[in-house]
C-alpha positions as CSV (number, residue, x, y, z in Angstrom):
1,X,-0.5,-9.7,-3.8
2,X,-3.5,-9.6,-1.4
3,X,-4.2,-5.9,-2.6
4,X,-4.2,-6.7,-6.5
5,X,-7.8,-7.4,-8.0
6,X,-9.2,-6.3,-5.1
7,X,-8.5,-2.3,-4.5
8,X,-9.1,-1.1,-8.1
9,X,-6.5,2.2,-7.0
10,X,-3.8,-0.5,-6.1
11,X,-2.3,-0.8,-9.7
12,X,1.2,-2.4,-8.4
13,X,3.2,-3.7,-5.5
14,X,6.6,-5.9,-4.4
15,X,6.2,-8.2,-1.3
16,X,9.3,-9.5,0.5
17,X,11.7,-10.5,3.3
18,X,15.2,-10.2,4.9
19,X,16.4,-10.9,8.2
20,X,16.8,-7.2,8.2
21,X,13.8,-5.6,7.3
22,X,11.3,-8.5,8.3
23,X,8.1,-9.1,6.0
24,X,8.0,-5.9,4.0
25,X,5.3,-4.3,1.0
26,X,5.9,-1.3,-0.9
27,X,2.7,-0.7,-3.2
28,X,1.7,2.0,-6.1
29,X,-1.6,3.4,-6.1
30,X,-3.1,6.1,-8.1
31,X,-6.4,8.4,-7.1
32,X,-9.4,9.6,-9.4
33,X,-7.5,12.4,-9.8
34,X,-4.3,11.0,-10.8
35,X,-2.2,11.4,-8.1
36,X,0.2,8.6,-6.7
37,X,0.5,7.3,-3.5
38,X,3.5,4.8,-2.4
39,X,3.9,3.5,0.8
40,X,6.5,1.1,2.1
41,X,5.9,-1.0,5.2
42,X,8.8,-2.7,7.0
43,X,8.2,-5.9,9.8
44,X,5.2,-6.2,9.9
45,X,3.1,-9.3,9.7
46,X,0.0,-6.8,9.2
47,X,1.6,-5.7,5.9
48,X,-1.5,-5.6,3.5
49,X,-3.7,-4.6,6.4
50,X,-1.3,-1.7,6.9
51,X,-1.3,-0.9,3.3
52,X,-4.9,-0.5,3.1
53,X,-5.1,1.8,6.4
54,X,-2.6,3.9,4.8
55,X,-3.9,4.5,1.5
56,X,-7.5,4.9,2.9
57,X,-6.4,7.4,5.3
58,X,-4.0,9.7,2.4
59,X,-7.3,9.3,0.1
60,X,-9.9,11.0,3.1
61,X,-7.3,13.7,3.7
62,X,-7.1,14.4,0.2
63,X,-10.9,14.6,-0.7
64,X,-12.2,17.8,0.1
């Protein structure tokens, strides 16, 4: 919910919790070029922090 309005490439995401899994985020994002990106973070408190890292980091290896 933290991503949403605020990273334009974010278009959808599902925040939750279990005993299990601990705080967990799996997000949708889609590049200039159209491609997806989903990533799914399990127990962490860092969730949308991690998000973020991970998309940024799958967008510099993709831009040549």
């Amino acid at each position: 919910n933290k991503l949403l309005g605020v990273d334009p490439e974010i278009k959808g995401l599902k925040t939750g919790s279990t005993l299990g899994a601990g705080e967990c985020l799996v997000a949708l994002a889609i590049n200039p070029y159209g491609n997806e990106i989903v990533t799914v973070i399990l127990n962490s408190q860092a969730r949308f922090q991690e998000t973020q890292y991970l998309k940024d980091k799958i967008w510099e290896a993709y831009v040549w």
